[in-house]
N, C-alpha and C positions, 0 to 999 in steps of 0.2 A: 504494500500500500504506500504509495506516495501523495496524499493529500497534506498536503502543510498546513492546512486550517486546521489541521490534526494536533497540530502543535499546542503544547501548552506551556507556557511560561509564566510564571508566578515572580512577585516581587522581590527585589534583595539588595545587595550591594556586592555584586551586580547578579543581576536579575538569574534567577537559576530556573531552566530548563528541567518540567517536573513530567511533561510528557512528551515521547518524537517515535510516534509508532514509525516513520519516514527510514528513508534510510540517505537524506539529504543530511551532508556534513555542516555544523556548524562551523562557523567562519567569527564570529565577535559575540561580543554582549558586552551591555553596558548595565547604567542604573536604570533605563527607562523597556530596554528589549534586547532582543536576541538575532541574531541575523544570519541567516542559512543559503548556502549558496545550492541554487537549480539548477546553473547551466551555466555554460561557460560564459555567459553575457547576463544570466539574472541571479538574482537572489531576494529575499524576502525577510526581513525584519517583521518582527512577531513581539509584539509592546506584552508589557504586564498590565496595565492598564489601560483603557480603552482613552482613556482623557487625554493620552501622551500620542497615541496614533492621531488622534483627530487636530494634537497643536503642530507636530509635523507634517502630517497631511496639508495641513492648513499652509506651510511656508512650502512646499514641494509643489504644488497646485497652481497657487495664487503666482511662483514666482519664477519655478522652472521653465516653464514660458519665456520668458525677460531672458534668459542670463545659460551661461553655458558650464555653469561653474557647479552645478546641480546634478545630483544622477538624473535621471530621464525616467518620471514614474510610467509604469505601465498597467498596475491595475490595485484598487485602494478598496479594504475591506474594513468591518467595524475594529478588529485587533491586531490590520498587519499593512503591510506596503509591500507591495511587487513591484522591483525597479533594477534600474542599471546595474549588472556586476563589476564594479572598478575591478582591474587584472591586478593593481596596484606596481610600487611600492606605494608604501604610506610613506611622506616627507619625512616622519621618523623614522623610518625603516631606513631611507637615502641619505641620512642625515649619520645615523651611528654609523654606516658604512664609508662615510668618504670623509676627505681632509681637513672639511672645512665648510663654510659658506661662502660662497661666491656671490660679487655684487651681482650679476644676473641672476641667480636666485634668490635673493635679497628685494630686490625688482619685483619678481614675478610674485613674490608673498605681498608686496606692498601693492600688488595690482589684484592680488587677490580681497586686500583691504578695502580699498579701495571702490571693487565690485560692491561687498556685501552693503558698504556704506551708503552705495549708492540703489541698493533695493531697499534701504530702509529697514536694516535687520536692527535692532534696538542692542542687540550683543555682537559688535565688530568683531568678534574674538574666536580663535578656532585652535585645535589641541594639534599638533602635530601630527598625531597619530591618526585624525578625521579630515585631513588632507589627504588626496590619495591622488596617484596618477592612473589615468586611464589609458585604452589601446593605444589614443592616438599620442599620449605624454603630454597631456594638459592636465593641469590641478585640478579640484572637483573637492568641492566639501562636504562629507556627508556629517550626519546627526543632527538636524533643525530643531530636536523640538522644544528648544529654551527661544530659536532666534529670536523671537516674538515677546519672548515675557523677560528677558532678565538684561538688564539694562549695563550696556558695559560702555565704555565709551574708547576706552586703548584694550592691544591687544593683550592681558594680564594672562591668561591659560598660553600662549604662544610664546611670551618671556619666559616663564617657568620652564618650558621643556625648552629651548634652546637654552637659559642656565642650566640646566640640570645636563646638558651636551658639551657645557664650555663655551658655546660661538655665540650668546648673546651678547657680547663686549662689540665682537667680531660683526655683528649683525646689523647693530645699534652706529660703528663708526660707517659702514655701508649706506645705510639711510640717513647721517648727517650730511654725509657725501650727493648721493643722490634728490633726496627728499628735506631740505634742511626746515623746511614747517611741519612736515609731520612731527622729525628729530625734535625740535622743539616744543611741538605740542607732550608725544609722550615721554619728554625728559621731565617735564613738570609732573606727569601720573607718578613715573618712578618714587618719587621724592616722598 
C-alpha cells in the first residue's frame, strides 16, 4: 500500500512519525511535519497539525505564483502538501563541504533576501538547512509556515548557522562590500 494520506504524524520536537503503513522513505521532519519523498521530483510533507498545513498552504499558494524561489505545489490536502522534490544540496550541506563563502554566494543569499522581502514575508529569515538547491542549481526555500506570522526583520536563524560554520565574519565583510545599507542596517540588529 502506498497511500501517504496513510500517514500519521503526531506532534513533538520534532514531530514523530506514529504511523507509515507506505513504504515511501522519509527525507526530514521538523517541529510542524514530516516530509516523505514519492519520486524522484515529488515529495509530500505530512503536518501534525492541521493549522500548520493551512498557514503554509496559505504562503505556497498565494505566492508561489510570484517568485521562483518556492517549490512548485502540486496538490494540497487538509494534513499535507504534495510538491517539488529539491535533489538538493541544502546551503548547509554546500556550506560544511567547501572552503568558504564566496562573494557570489554571498550575493545570491542576499538576493534570496531580498526576494522574500519583497513578497512581503513578515520573517526575512531562512535556516540554512531550508535552503536547498534544485535540478536546475537555483536556491529555493522551503518551510513557510511561520512566513506569515512571526515577524523578523534581519536574517537572525541565517547568522547562527553561518556562526556556528565560522564564515559569518566572512559573510558579513562580503555584504559590507557588496551591499553597504543592508551591512548597515543588520550591523545595528547584531548589536
Amino acid at each position: 500500500m502506498n497511500d501517504f494520506t496513510q500517514i500519521v504524524v503526531m506532534p513533538g520536537k520534532p514531530v514523530q512519525v506514529q504511523i507509515n503503513p507506505t513504504d515511501y522513505p522519509l527525507i526530514g521532519k521538523g517541529l510542524q511535519g514530516a516530509v516523505f519523498k514519492l519520486s524522484d521530483d515529488r515529495c509530500v510533507k505530512i503536518y501534525s497539525k492541521q493549522i500548520y498545513c493551512l498557514r503554509e498552504k496559505r504562503v505556497l499558494q498565494q505566492i508561489g505564483e510570484k517568485t521562483a524561489i518556492l517549490p512548485e505545489v502540486y496538490e494540497v490536502g487538509e494534513n499535507y502538501i504534495l510538491m517539488e522534490y529539491l535533489t538538493g544540496p541544502s546551503l548547509q550541506e554546500y556550506l560544511e563541504k567547501s572552503t568558504g563563502i564566496s562573494a557570489e554566494l554571498t550575493i545570491e543569499i542576499i538576493n534570496l533576501i531580498k526576494e522574500i522581502r519583497s513578497l512581503q514575508f513578515m520573517r526575512i529569515d531562512f535556516s540554512l538547512r531550508h535552503a536547498i538547491y534544485d535540478k536546475n542549481g537555483k536556491l529555493k526555500i522551503i518551510d513557510h509556515v511561520n512566513s506569515f506570522k512571526i515577524h523578523r526583520s534581519f536574517p537572525k536563524r541565517l547568522f547562527k548557522d553561518l556562526k556556528q560554520l565560522g564564515l559569518l565574519a566572512t559573510f558579513l565583510e562580503h555584504v559590507k562590500i557588496q551591499e553597504p545599507d543592508i551591512y548597515e542596517q543588520w550591523k545595528k540588529s547584531l548589536k
